[in-house]
N, C-alpha and C positions, 0 to 999 in steps of 0.2 A: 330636550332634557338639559339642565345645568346640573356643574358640578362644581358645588363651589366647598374650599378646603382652608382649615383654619390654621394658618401654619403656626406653632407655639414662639411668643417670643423669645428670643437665646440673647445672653449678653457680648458674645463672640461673634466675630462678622462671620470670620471661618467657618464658625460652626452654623451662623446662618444660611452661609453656601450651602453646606452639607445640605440641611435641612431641606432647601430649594429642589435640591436632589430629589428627593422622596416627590415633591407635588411634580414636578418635571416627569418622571414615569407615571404617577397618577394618572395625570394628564394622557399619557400617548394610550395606555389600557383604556382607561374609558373613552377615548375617541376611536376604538377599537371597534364598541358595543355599542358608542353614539356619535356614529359618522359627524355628523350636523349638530353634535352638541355644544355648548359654551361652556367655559372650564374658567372658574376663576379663584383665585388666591388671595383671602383674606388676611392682611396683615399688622404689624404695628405702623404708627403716623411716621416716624423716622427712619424705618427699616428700610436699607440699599438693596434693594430687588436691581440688578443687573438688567442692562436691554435687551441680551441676550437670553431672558426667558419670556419678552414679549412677545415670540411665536407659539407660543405652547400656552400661555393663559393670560388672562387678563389680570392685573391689580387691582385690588379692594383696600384701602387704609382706612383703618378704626383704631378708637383709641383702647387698644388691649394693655395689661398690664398682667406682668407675672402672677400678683398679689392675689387679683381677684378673675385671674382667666376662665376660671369654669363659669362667673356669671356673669362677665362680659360676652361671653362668646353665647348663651342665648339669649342676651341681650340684641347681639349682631343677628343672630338668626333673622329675631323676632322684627330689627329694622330692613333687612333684605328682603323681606316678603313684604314691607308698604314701600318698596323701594321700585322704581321702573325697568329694573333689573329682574325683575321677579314676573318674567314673562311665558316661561313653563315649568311643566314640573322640576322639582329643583332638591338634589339629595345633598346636605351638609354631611361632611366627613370631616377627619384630620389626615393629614397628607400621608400618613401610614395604613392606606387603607386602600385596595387594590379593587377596582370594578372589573368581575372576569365574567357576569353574563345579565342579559335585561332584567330590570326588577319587572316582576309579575305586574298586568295590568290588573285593576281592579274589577271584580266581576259586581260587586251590590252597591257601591255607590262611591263617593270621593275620601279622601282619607288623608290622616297624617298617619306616618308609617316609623314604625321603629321595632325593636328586637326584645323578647324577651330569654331570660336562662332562668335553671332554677337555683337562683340565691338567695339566700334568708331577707336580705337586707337592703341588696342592690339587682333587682330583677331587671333592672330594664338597662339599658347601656347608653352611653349620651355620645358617642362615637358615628353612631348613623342616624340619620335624620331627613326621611322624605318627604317633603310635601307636594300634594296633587294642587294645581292652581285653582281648582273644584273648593278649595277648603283657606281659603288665604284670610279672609276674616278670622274663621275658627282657631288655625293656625295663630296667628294673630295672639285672641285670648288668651289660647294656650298656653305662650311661650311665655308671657304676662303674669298670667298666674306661676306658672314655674320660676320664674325670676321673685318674684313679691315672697315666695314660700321660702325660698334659697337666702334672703336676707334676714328673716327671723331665726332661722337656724343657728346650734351654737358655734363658736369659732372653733370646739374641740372637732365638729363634721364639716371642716371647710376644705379637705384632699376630697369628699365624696361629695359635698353638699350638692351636685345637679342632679346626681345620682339619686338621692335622697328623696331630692324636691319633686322629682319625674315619677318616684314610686306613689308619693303622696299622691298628687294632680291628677297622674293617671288610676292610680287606685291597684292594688295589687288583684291577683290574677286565682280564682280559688285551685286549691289543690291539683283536685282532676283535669284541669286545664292546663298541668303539664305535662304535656299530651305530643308535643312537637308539631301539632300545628295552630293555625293561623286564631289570632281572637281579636275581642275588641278592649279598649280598658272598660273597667268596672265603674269610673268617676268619669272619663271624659270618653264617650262613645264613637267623636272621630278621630280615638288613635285605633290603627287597626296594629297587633301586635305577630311579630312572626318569631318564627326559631331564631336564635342564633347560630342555631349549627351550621346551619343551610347562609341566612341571608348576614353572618355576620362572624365567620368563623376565623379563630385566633389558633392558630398550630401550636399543640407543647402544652393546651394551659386555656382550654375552653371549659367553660361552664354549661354544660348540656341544659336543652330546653324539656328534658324528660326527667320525670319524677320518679323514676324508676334507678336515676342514679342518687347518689346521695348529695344534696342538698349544698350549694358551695363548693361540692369537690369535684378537681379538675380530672378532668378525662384525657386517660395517656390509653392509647390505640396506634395499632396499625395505619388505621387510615389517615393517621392524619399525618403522615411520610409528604416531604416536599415533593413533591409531584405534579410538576405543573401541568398538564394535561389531566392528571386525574383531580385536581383541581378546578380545571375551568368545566370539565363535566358535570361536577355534583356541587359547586358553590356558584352563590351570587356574589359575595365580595369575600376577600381574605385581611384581616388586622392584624398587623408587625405592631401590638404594642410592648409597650416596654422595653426589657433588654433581647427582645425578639427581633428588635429591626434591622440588624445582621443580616436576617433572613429573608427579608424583602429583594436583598441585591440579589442572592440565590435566585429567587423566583425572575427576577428581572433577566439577569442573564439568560437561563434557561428561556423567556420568553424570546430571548433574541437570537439566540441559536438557533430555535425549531423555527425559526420565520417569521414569528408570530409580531413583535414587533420589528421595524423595519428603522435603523439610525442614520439617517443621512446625515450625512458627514457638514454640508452646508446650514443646515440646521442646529446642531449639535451647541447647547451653551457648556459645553467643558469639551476637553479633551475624551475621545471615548473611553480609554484606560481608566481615566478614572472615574466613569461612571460607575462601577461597576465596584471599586475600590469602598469596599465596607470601612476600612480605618479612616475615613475622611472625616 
């Protein structure tokens, strides 16, 4: 399995440090889940990635740009998979996004994998992204089409436009099939589509894959208390987006206290202190 992570470009080094931060625990959780798997960090062509995180992933330079990052990056998708990098299954993410247990193998055949909730607008979420190597042509198409849709679109949908282009491509999902579990799209048949609760859950400010909640509206619950163990039980991955990524360090900590991950010192591209250090 590869994990490869799209880090957003920043105009501050500092805060591209920071940002490093986030794919750096990425990295050690999902080599938690995938012993033997490759991890690598998609970036800008000029960006100072430090040596010091050449233990923990490898470098990708592309040419991203602030302006049009949502369709460059499945742009990148789309050349990572004709790319000889593209040698197993392989799930894109952005660096705020924590792998806490195996994605389900496929039981009916090969797949491109992604998440749906129930929102009027923006059902499907462009934050996870798996492909089985079973599907790298299709994948291919896919990502092709979603880029070609994402340029006709007006500049007034250009904070949503992947968002947008992925509903079209894949074809929205009917009613009753907000159900919470697993489907296929309606337009393109090898995307196979899952909960978000489950395979892509955001704490504080999730969008439920059940139709039985109201439509767009976030779901504030019990369960969805930081709780890292009761986390790694009942999720496949967790999302710090937005002004949630405060909350990543919580989890991280906590991972490191219960043993869960392990920080040698010899290793370490910062100071421990301030891994862990949300204000950075």
């Amino acid at each position: 399995m590869n994990l490869v992570m799209c880090c957003t470009p920043l105009g501050r080094e500092d805060r591209y440090l920071s940002e490093l931060r986030f794919a750096f625990f990425a990295a050690l959780f999902f080599k938690k889940v995938y012993p033997y798997g490759r991890v690598f960090v998609a970036t800008t062509l000029d960006a100072n990635v430090p040596d010091m995180f050449s233990d923990h992933f490898e470098t990708i330079r592309y040419n991203f740009s602030a302006d049009s990052f949502a369709t460059e990056r499945q742009l990148f998708y789309r050349d990572f998979c004709q790319s000889d990098k593209f040698t197993s299954d392989t799930v894109f993410t952005g660096c705020d996004v924590l792998v806490l247990n195996s994605f389900p193998k496929d039981t009916d055949g090969h797949h491109i994998h992604m998440t749906y909730r129930n929102h009027p607008s923006q059902p499907y979420c462009s934050d996870l992204v798996l492909v089985e190597t079973g599907v790298r042509n299709q994948a291919i198409s896919f990502l092709e089409e979603v880029v070609n849709t994402m340029k006709w679109l007006p500049k007034e949908n250009r904070p949503w436009t992947d968002q947008i282009a992925l509903c079209l491509t894949i074809g929205k999902l009917s009613n009753q099939d907000y159900d919470g579990e697993s489907h296929h799209g309606t337009r393109f048949r090898d995307v196979a589509l899952h909960p978000a609760d489950r395979w892509l859950y955001t704490p504080n400010d999730y969008f439920s894959s059940q139709l039985s909640h109201n439509p767009g509206s976030m779901v504030i619950a019990d369960e969805m208390k930081l709780d890292f163990d009761k986390l790694r039980r009942d999720k496949i991955t967790i999302h710090f987006k937005g002004n949630r990524k405060s909350q990543f360090f919580n989890i991280a900590r906590q991972a490191f206290e219960s043993g869960y991950i392990n920080l040698q010192v010899d290793s370490l591209p910062m100071p421990r202190e301030h891994l862990f250090n949300e204000q950075q």
